[in-house]
C-alpha positions in Angstrom: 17.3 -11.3 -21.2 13.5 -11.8 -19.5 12.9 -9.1 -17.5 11.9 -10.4 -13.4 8.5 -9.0 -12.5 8.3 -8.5 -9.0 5.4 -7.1 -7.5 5.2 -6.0 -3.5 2.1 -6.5 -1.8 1.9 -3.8 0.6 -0.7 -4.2 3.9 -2.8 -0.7 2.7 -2.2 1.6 -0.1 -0.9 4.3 2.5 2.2 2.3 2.4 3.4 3.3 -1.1 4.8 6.8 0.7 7.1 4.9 3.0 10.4 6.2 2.2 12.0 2.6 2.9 9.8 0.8 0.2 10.0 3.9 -2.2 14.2 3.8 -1.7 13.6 0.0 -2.7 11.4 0.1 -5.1 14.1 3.1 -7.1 17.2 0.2 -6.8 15.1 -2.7 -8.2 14.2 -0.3 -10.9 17.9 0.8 -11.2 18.6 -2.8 -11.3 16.3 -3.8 -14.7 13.9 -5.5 -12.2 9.9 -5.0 -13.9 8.7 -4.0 -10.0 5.5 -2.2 -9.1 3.0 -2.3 -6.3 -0.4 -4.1 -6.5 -2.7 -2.1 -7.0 -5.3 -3.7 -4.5 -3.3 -3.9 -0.9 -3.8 -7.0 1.7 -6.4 -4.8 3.6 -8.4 -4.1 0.8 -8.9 -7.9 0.3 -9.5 -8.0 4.1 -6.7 -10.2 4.2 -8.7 -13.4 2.9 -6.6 -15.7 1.1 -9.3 -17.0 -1.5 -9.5 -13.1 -2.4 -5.9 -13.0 -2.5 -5.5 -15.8 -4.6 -7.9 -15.2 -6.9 -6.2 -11.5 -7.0 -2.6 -13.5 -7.7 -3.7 -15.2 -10.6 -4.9 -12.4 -12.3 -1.5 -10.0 -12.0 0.9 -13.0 -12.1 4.5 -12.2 -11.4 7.8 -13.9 -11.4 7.8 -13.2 -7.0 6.3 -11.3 -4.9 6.9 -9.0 -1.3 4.6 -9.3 1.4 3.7 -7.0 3.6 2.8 -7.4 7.2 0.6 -10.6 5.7 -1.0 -12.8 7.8 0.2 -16.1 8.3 -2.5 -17.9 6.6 -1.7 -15.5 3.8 2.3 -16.2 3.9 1.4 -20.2 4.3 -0.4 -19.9 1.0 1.9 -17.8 -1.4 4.2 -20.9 0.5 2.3 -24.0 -0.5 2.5 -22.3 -4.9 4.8 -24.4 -7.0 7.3 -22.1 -8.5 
């Protein structure tokens, strides 16, 4: 069985400590889920979805978690054919 590779895209790196996203990222891991965090964060890209794109195709992954993207952000990763 193929492996899901889900990768979280966290707002800025200072979010990898969060005790919330380190408690989920230990049950997708539990749970045979391929997960890791980028690592370039939505600030880092200044939030600009042709940097975020472009930063997509190059780490693909079977889904991803936003967080605290903006909405133009969110309407893109919305408009990719799965």
């Amino acid at each position: 069985m193929k492996k899901i590779r889900l990768r979280i895209f966290i707002y800025e790196k200072q979010d990898r400590g969060r005790i919330n996203l380190t408690s989920l990222l230990a049950e997708l891991l539990e749970n045979g889920i391929d997960v890791e965090f980028t690592s370039k964060s939505l600030k880092d890209l200044n939030m600009q979805v042709e940097r975020v794109a472009r930063y997509v195709k190059q780490n693909p992954a079977d889904a991803w978690i936003l967080i605290a993207a903006s909405r133009q952000v969110i309407a893109w990763f919305a408009d990719q054919l799965v």
